[in-house]
C-alpha positions as CSV (number, residue, x, y, z in Angstrom):
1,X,-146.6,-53.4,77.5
2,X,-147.7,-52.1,74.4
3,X,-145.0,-50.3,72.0
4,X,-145.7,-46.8,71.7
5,X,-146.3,-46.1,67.8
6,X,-143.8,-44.6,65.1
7,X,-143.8,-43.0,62.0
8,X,-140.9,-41.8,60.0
9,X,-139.8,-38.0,61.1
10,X,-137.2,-36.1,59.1
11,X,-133.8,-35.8,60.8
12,X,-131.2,-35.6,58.1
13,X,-132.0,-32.9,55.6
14,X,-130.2,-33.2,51.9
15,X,-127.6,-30.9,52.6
16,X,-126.4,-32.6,55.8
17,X,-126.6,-36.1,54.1
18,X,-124.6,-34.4,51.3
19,X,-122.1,-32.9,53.7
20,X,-121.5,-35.8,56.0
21,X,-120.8,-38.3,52.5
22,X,-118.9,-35.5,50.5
23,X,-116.8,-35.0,53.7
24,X,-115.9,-38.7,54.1
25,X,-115.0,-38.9,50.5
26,X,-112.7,-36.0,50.5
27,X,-111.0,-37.2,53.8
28,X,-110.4,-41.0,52.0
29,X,-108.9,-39.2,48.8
30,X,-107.0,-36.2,50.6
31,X,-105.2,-39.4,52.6
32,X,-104.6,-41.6,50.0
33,X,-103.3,-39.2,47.5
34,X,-101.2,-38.0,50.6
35,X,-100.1,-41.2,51.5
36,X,-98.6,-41.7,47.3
37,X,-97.5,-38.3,47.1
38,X,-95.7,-37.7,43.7
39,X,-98.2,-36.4,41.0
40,X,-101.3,-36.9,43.6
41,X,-100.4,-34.6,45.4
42,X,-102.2,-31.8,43.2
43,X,-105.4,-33.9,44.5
44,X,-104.2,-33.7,47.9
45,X,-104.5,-30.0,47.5
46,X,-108.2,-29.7,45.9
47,X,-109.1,-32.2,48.2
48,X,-108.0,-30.1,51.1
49,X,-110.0,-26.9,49.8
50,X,-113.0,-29.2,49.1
51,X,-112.7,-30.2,52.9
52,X,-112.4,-26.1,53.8
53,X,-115.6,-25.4,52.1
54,X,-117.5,-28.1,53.5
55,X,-116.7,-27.2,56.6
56,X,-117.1,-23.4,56.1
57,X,-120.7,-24.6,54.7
58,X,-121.3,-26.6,58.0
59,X,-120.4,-23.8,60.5
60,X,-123.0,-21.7,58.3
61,X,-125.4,-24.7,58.7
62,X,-125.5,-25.3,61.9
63,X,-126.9,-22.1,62.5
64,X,-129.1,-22.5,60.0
65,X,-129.8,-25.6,58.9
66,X,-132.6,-28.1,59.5
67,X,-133.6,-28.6,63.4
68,X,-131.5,-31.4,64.5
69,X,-128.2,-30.1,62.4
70,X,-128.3,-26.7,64.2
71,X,-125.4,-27.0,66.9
72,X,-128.1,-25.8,69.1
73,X,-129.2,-29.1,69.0
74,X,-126.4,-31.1,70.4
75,X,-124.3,-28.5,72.4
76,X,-125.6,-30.2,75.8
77,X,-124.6,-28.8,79.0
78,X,-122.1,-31.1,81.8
79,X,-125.1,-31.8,83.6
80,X,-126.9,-33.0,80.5
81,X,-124.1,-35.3,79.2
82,X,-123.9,-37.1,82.9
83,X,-127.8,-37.5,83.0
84,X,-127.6,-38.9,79.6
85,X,-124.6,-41.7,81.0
86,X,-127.1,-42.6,84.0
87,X,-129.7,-43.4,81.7
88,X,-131.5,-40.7,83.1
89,X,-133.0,-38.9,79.9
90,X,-135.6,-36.1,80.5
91,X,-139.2,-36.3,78.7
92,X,-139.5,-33.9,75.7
93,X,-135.2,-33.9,75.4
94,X,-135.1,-36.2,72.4
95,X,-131.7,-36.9,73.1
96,X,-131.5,-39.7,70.8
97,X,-133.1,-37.9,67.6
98,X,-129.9,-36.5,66.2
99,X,-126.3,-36.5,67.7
100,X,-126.6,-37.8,71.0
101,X,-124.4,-36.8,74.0
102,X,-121.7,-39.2,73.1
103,X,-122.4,-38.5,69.1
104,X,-121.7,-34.5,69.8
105,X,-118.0,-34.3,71.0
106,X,-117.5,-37.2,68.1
107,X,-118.7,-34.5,66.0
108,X,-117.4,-31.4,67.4
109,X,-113.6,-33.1,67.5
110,X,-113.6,-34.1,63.9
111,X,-114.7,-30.9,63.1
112,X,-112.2,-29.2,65.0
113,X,-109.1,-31.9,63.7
114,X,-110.5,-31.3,59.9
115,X,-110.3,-27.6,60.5
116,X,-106.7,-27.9,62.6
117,X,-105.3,-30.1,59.3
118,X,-107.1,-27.6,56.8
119,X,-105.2,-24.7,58.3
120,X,-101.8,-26.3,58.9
121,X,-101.7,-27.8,55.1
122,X,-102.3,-24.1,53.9
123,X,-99.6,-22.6,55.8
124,X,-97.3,-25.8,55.1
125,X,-94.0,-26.8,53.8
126,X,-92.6,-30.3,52.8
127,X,-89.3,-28.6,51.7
128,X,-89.4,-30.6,48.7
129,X,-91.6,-29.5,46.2
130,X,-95.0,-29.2,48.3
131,X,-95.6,-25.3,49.7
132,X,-99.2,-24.4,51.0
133,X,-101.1,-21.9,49.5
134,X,-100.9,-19.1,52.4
135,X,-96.8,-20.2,53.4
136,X,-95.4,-16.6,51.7
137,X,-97.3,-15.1,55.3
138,X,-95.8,-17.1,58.3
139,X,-92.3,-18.0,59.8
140,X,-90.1,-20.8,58.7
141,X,-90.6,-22.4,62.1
142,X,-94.6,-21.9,61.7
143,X,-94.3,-23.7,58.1
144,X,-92.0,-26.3,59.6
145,X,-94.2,-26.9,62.9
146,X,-97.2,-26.8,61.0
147,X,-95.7,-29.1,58.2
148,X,-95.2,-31.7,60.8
149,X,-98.5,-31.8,62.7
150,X,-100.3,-32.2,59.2
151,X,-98.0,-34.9,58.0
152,X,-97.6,-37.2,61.3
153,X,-99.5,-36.5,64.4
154,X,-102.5,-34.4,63.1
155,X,-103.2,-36.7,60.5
156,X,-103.3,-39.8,63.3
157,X,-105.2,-37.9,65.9
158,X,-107.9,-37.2,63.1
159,X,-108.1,-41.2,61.7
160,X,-108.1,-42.3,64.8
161,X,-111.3,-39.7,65.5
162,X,-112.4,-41.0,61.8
163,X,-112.0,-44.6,63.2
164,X,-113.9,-44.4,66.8
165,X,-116.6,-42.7,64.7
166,X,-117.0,-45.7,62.3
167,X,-116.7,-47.7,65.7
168,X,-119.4,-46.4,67.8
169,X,-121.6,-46.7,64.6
170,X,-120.8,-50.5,64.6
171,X,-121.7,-51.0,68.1
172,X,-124.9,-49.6,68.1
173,X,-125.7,-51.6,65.0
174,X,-124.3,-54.7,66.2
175,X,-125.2,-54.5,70.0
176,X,-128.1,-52.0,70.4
177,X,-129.8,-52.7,67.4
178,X,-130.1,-49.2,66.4
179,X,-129.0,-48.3,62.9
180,X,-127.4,-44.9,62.4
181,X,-126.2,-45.4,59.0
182,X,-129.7,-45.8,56.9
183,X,-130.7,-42.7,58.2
184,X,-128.0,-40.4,56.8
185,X,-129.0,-41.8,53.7
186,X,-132.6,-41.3,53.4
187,X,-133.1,-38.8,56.1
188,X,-135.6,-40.1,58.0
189,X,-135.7,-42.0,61.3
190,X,-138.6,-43.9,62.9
191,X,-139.7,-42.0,65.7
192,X,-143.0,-41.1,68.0
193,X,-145.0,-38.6,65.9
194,X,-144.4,-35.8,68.3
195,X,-141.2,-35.9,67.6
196,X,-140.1,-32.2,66.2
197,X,-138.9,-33.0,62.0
198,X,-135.8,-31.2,60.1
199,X,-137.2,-28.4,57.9
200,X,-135.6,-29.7,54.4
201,X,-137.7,-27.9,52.0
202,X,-136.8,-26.7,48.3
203,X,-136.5,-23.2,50.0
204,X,-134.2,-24.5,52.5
205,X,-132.1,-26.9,49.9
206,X,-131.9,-23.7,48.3
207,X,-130.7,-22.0,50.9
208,X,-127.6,-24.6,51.2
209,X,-126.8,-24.6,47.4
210,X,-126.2,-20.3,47.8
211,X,-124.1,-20.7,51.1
212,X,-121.8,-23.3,49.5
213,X,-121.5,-21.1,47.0
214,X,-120.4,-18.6,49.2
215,X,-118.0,-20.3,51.0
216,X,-116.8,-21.9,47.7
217,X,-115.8,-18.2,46.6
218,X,-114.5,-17.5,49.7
219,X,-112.3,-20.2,49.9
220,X,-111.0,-19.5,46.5
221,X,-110.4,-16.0,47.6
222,X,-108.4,-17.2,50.4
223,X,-106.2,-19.6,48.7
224,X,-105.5,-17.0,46.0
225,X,-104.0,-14.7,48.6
226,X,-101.1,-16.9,47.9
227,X,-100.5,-15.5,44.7
């Protein structure tokens, strides 16, 4: 049987690419200057609100972003997802273009577990000399709980999210011969021709560059509420 042909489409645009390594960066640093402590720990901190406006930038984004980074595009419905486990894909659902079944709650949890950590380190307090931005407006017991989930549990919950994701990467390299790292770096992915591309014009790069800009500001604003 004859393979049908390919061509490389556009999946990734720049400012996913840009998101998805910035994002792994800030999480290495914020947990190794965590993990010293001492004079990192200013790091820790602008690490953290780097992490806060990436994802503030990627909730914008997937609403408006390039075709397959829109959460429209791999929010799947129950009946979808157990399809998709049977091997029972439809025609015309590209399932495997962007985030596959599988590849959306990977990304929807570590979303959620970045944003969960984000909060809880800005409410926090190491009673020692480490006091989140945003601690003068909760409870003792809020700063205390909160304090602990960021420093033990949270933090395991989201390497062990970091570490399955790194995993399932591996195995599809290693056993199904599919390589889902190249493609965050260059964008494209070898698909059928008919296969729908990312918009990731200068328009739309612009587009990204004003709403991290935005979120940028509004993080700032937010932490400054701290006085």
């Amino acid at each position: 049987m004859q393979d049908l042909p390919v061509q490389p489409v556009r999946v990734w645009d720049l400012p996913t690419r840009l998101f998805h390594w910035l994002l792994a960066l800030a999480i290495a640093g914020s947990v190794i200057s965590g993990r010293v402590g001492g004079n990192a720990m200013p790091w820790h901190f602008r690490l953290g609100y780097l992490v806060f406006v990436l994802l503030a930038f990627r909730l914008l984004w997937g609403l408006v972003g390039g075709r397959w980074s829109r959460f429209s595009s791999f929010l799947y419905a129950p009946a979808t997802v157990l399809r998709y486990l049977r091997g029972q894909g439809r025609e015309g659902e590209h399932l495997e273009v962007g985030h596959n079944p599988l590849g959306s709650f990977s990304v929807f949890g570590l979303l959620a577990m970045l944003a969960l950590q984000v909060a809880s380190g800005l409410v926090a307090d190491d009673e020692i000399a480490n006091v989140g931005p945003l601690n003068r407006f909760v409870t003792g017991d809020t700063a205390g709980l909160a304090s602990s989930w960021h420093e033990h549990f949270g933090q395991w919950v989201l390497l062990t999210l970091v570490a399955l994701h790194v995993g399932a990467i591996a195995y599809y390299r290693l056993r199904k011969r599919i390589d889902l790292l190249r493609p965050m770096l260059h964008g494209d992915k070898l698909l059928p021709p008919a296969t729908p591309a990312s918009a990731d014009s200068a328009a739309q790069r612009a587009l990204a560059l004003l709403l991290v800009a935005l979120c940028a500001a509004g993080v700032t604003w937010i932490v400054s509420l701290g006085g």
